[in-house]
C-alpha positions in Angstrom: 203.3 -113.7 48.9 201.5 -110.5 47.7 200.5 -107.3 50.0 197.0 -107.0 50.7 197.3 -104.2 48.5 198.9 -105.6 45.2 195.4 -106.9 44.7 192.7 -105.0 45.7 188.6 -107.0 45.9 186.9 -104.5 48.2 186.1 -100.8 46.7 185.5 -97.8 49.0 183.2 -95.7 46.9 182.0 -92.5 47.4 178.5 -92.0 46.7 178.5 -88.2 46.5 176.1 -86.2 47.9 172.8 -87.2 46.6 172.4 -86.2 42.9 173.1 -90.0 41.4 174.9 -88.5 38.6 177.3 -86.7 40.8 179.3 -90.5 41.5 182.5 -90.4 39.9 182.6 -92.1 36.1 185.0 -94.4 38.4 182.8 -95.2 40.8 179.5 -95.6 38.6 182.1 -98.5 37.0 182.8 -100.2 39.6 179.0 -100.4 41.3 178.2 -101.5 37.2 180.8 -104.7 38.1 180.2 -105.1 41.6 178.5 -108.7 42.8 177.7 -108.0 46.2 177.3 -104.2 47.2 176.8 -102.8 50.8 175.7 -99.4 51.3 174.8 -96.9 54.0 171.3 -97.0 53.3 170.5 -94.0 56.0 172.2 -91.7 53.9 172.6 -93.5 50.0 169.9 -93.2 47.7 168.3 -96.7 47.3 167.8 -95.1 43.6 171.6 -94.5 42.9 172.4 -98.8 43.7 169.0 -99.3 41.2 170.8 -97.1 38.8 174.6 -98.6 38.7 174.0 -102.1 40.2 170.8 -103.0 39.5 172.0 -107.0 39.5 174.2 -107.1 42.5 173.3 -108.6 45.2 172.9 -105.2 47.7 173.0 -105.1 51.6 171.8 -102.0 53.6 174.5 -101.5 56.6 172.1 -98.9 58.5 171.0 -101.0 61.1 174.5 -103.3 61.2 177.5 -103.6 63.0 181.1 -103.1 62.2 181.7 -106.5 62.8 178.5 -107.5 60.6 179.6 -105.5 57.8 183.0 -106.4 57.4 181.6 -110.2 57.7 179.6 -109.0 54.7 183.0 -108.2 52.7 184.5 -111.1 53.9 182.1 -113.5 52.5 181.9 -111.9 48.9 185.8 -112.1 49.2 185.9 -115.7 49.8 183.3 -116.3 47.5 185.6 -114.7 44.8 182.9 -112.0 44.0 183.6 -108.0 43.5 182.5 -106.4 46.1 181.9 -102.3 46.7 181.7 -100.4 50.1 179.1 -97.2 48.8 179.2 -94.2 51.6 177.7 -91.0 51.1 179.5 -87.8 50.0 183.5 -88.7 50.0 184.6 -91.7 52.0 187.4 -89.7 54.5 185.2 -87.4 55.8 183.3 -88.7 58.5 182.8 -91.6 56.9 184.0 -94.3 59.2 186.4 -96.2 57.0 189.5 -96.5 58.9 188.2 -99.3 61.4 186.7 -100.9 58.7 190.0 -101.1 57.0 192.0 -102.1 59.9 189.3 -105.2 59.9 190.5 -105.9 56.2 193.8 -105.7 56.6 193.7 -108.1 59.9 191.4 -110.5 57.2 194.2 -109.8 55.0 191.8 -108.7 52.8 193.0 -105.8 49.9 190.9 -102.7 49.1 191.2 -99.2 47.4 189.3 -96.0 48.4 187.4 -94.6 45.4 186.9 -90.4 46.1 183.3 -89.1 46.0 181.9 -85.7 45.9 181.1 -84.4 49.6 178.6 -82.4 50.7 180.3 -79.3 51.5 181.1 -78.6 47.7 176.9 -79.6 47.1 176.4 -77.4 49.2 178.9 -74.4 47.6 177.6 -75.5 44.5 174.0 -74.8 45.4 174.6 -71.4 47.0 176.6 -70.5 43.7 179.4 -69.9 46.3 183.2 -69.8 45.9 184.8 -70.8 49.4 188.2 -69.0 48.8 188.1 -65.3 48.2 191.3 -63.1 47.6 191.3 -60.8 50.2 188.8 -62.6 51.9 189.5 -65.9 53.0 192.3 -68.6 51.4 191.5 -71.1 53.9 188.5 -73.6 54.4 188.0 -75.7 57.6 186.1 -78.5 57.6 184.8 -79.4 61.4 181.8 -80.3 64.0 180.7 -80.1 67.0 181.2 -82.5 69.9 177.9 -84.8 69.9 178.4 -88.8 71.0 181.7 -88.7 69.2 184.0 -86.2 71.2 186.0 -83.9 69.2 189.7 -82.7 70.9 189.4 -79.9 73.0 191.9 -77.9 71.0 189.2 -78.4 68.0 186.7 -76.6 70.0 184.3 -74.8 68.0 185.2 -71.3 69.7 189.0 -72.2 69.4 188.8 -72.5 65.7 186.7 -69.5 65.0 189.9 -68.0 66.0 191.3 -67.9 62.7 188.3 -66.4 61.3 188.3 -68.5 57.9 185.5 -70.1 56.2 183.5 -72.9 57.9 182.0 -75.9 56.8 180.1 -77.6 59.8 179.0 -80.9 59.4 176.4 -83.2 61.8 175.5 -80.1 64.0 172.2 -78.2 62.6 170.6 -79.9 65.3 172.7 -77.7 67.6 172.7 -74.6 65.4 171.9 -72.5 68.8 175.6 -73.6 70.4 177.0 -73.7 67.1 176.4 -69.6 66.7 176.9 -69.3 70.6 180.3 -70.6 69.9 181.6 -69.3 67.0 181.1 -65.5 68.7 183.4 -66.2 71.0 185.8 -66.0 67.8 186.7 -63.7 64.9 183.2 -63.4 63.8 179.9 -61.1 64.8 176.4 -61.5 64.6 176.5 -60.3 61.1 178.9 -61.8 60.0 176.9 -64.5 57.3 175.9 -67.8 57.3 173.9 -70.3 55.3 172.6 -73.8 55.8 172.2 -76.3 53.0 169.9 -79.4 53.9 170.4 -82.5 51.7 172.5 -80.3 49.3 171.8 -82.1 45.4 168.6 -84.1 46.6 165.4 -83.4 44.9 163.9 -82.0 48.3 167.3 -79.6 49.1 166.3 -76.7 51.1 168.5 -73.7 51.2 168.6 -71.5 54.3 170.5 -68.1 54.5 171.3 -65.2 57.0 173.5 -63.7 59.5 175.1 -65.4 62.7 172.2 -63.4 64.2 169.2 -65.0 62.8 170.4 -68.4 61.4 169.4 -70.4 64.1 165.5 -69.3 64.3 165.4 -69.1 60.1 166.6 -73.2 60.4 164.4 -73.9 63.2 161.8 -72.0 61.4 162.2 -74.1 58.3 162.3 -77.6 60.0 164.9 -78.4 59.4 166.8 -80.9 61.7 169.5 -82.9 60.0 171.4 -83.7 57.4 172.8 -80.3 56.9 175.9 -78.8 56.2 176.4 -74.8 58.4 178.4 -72.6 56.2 180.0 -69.6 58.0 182.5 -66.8 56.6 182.6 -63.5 54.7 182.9 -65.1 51.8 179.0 -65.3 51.3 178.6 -62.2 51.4 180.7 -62.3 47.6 177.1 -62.3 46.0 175.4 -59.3 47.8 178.5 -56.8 48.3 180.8 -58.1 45.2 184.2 -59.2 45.5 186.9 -57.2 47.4 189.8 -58.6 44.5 190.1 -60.7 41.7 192.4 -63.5 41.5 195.7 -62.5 39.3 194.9 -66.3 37.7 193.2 -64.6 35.0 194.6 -61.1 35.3 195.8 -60.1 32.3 198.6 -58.0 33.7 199.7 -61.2 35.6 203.1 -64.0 34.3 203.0 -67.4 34.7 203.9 -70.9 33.3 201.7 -70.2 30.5 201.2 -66.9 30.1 203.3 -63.6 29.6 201.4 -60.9 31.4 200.6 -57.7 29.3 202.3 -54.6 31.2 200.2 -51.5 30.5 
């Protein structure tokens, strides 16, 4: 007998971010073939399914349960049908997947995740904004803070500001006030610069930018309430100040695999 995974019906796909041509070629594929296609429809463009699977038979999951969704799967499976899973953004990030794939495998039912483009990089895209700076910061932390899902206390917003490196801060604009509150009781200051990216690649993106100082008033200012990835780190400031150091990648004093570095 086969694993569930020798042959796979059910497709994670990430959606990306917004921007319906920001799927992956792979993923626009596999919505073209799909039958039966369920999709978050809280936070999936209705206008991305149109696009890729305009003859599919397509189920919103917003107002469904896990067990209603996974019955969803289940049926297309036994029906023989292709079936696609479409979340937002990139499917491992806050995206809810591994209880719905512990419900497959117990239906010994076989899938594959599909990568998608997530937020955060829409959102360094849209600010023009490299996230790891020589000299600056090499390291990039994804996080969030507590709401109705907990997060460890040892992934406390004020323990990881800590390290000081650049933060992207998902689900939480709607608690920018504790978010800034918190992260001073790290490595950063009130000036230390922050920007806030709502619906990062939609048509109606809004683009809010300051200092740990005034971020919260400029979002609530703007009205904007969710949705929104919190950017946080010296890194921004890359486009005001210019860079502290350039990476040797391109140096041309600098040796490696494919290139012998000119010593002047």
């Amino acid at each position: 007998m086969s694993s569930v995974t020798d042959n796979p019906i059910v497709h994670f796909v990430g959606a990306g971010p917004g921007d319906a041509e920001l799927i992956t070629v792979k993923g626009a594929r596999l919505l073209r073939e799909a039958q039966v296609v369920v999709y978050a429809g809280s936070l999936v463009d209705r206008e991305l399914v149109r696009t890729y699977a305009p003859h599919a038979e397509v189920c919103d999951s917003a107002a469904l349960t896990l067990e209603e969704t996974t019955a969803l799967l289940a049926r297309a499976v036994a029906g023989g049908r292709r079936a696609v899973r479409l979340h937002t953004g990139d499917p491992s990030i806050y995206g809810a997947i591994q209880e719905q794939m512990v419900e497959l495998d117990r239906l010994g039912i076989g899938y594959e995740v599909v990568p998608g483009v997530t937020s955060a990089f829409a959102a360094a895209a849209s600010l023009k904004q490299e996230l790891t700076l020589p000299e600056v910061s090499q390291t990039v932390i994804i996080t969030r803070l507590a709401g109705r899902t907990p997060v460890p206390e040892r992934e406390r917003l004020a323990e990881i500001a800590r390290i000081g490196a650049t933060l992207v801060i998902y689900l939480s604009v709607g608690m920018i006030e504790q978010v800034v509150a918190e992260l001073l009781q790290g490595a950063y200051t009130p000036a230390t610069p922050a920007a806030v990216v709502s619906r990062a690649s939609w048509p109606d993106e809004q683009t809010v930018e300051g200092t740990l100082a005034d971020i919260a008033a400029k979002v609530r200012s703007s009205g904007i309430g969710k949705q929104a990835i919190i950017l946080v780190g010296d890194v921004l400031k890359a486009r005001r100040e210019g860079l502290k150091a350039r990476s040797l990648l391109y140096d041309g004093g600098f040796s490696h695999e494919f290139r012998t570095g000119i010593v002047t």
